[in-house]
C-alpha positions as CSV (number, residue, x, y, z in Angstrom):
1,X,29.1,2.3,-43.8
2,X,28.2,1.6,-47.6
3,X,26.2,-1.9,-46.7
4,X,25.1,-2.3,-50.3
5,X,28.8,-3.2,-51.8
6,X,30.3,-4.4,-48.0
7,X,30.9,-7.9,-49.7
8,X,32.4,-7.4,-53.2
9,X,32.4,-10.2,-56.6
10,X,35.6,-10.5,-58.3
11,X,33.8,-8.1,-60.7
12,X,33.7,-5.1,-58.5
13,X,37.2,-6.0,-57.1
14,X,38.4,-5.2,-60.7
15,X,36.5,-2.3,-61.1
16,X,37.8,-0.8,-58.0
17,X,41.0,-0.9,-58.5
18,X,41.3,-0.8,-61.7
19,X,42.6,-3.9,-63.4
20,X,41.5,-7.2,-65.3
21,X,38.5,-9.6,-63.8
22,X,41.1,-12.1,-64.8
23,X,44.3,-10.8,-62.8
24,X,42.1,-10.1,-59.9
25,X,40.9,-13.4,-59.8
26,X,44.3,-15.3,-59.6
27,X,45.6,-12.6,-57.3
28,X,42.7,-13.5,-54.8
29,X,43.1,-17.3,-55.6
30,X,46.8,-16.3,-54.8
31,X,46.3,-15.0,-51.8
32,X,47.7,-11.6,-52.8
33,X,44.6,-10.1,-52.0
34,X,42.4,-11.6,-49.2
35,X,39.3,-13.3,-50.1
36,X,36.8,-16.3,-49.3
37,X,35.1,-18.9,-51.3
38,X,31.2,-19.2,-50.9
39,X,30.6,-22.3,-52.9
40,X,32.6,-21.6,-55.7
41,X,32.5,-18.2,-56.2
42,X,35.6,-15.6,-54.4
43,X,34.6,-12.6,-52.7
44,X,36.3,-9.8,-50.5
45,X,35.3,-7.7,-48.1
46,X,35.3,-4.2,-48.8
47,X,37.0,-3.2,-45.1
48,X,39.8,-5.9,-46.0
49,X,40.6,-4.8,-49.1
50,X,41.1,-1.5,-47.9
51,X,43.5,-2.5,-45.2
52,X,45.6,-4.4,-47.3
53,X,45.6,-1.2,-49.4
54,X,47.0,0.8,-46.9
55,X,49.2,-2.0,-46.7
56,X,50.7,-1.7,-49.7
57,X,50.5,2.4,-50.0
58,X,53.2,1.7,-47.1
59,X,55.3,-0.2,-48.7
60,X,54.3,-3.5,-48.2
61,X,54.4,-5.8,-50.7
62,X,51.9,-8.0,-52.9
């Protein structure tokens, strides 16, 4: 299991899939993809965001 990037910043959210820091942000403060808050500052774990992924590659919706 990659341990290094397990947890992931909005930052390397974005890069992973692709889109704006911004959008990614509101999406996760959205609840549109999961996250938590530590202190301030939304992060996702890399296991979730892969599930909800596959989630969506099967036709779920965001």
């Amino acid at each position: 299991m990659d341990q290094e990037h397990e947890i992931m910043t909005i930052a390397q959210v974005a890069e992973y899939l692709q889109i704006s820091e911004v959008t990614t942000y509101k999406l996760v403060q959205e609840g549109r993809i999961p996250g938590f808050k530590i202190g301030s500052h939304w992060r996702v774990k890399k296991e979730d965001l892969r599930e909800h992924i596959s989630k969506l590659t099967h036709g779920e919706q965001l």
